[in-house]
C-alpha positions as CSV (number, residue, x, y, z in Angstrom):
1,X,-30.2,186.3,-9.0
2,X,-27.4,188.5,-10.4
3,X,-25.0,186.4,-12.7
4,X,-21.9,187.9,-14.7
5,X,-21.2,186.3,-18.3
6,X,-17.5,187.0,-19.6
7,X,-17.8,184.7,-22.3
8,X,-20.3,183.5,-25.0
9,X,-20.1,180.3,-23.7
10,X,-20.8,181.5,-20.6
11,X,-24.0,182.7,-21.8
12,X,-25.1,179.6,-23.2
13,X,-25.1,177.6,-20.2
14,X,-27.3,180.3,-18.4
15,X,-29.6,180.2,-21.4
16,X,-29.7,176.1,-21.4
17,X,-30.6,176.4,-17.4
18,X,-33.5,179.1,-17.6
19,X,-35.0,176.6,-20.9
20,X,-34.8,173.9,-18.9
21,X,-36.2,175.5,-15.5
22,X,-38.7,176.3,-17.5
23,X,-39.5,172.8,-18.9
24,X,-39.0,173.8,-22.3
25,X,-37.4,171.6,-25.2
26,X,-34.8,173.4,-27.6
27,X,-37.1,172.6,-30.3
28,X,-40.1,174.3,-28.4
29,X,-37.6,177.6,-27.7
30,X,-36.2,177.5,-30.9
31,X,-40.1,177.6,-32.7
32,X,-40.8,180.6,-30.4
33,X,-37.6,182.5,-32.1
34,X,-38.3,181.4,-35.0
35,X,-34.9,179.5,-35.6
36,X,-33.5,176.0,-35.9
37,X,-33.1,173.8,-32.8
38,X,-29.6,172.8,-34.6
39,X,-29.0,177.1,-33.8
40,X,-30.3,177.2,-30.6
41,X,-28.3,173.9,-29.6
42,X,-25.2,175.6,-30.9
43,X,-25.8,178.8,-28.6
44,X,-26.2,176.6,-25.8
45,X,-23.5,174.1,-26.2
46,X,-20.6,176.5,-27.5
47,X,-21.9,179.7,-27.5
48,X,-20.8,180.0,-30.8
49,X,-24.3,180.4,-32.3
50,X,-24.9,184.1,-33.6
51,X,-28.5,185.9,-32.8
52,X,-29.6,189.2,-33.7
53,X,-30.6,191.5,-30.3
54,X,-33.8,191.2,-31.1
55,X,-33.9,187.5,-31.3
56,X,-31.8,187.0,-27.9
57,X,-34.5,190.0,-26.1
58,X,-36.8,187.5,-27.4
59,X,-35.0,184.6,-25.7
60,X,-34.7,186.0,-22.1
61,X,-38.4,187.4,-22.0
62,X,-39.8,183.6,-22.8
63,X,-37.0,182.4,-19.9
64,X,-38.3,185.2,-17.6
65,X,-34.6,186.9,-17.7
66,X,-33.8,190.4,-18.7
67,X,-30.3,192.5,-19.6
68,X,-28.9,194.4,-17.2
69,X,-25.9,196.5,-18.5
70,X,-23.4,198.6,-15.9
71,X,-20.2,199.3,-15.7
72,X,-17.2,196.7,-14.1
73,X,-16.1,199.7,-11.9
74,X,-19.8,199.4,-10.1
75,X,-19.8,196.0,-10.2
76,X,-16.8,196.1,-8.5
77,X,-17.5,198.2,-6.0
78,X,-16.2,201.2,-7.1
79,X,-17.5,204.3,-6.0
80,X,-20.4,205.6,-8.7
81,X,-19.6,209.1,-10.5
């Protein structure tokens, strides 16, 4: 599955999904980082929660998701230089 996030809201509705597919609590995920559920509900909820790269890594290994960074012009279909 191949899923484009534009906002950082955006980004916390994917993260709520993958925690819940993977029948975790926020408290559970939140334990694993090393944060506060209250932090962790505030990511999910309104994006407006702020984690360091390592902590979000963290985040998408235990929900079985990884970054993928490319340019819009490929993911648009332009031709690759």
């Amino acid at each position: 599955m191949k899923i484009i996030v534009q906002t950082p809201g955006g980004l916390g509705e994917i993260l709520q999904s993958a925690r819940k597919a993977r029948g975790m609590t926020q408290a559970q995920a939140a334990a694993h980082l090393g944060i506060g559920q209250p932090r962790l509900s505030a990511l999910e909820t309104t994006g407006a929660a702020s984690l360091s790269l390592e902590q979000m890594l963290a985040l998408f290994a235990l929900y079985g998701l990884e970054l993928c960074v490319q340019s819009r012009e490929v993911a648009a279909g332009a031709p690759e230089w």
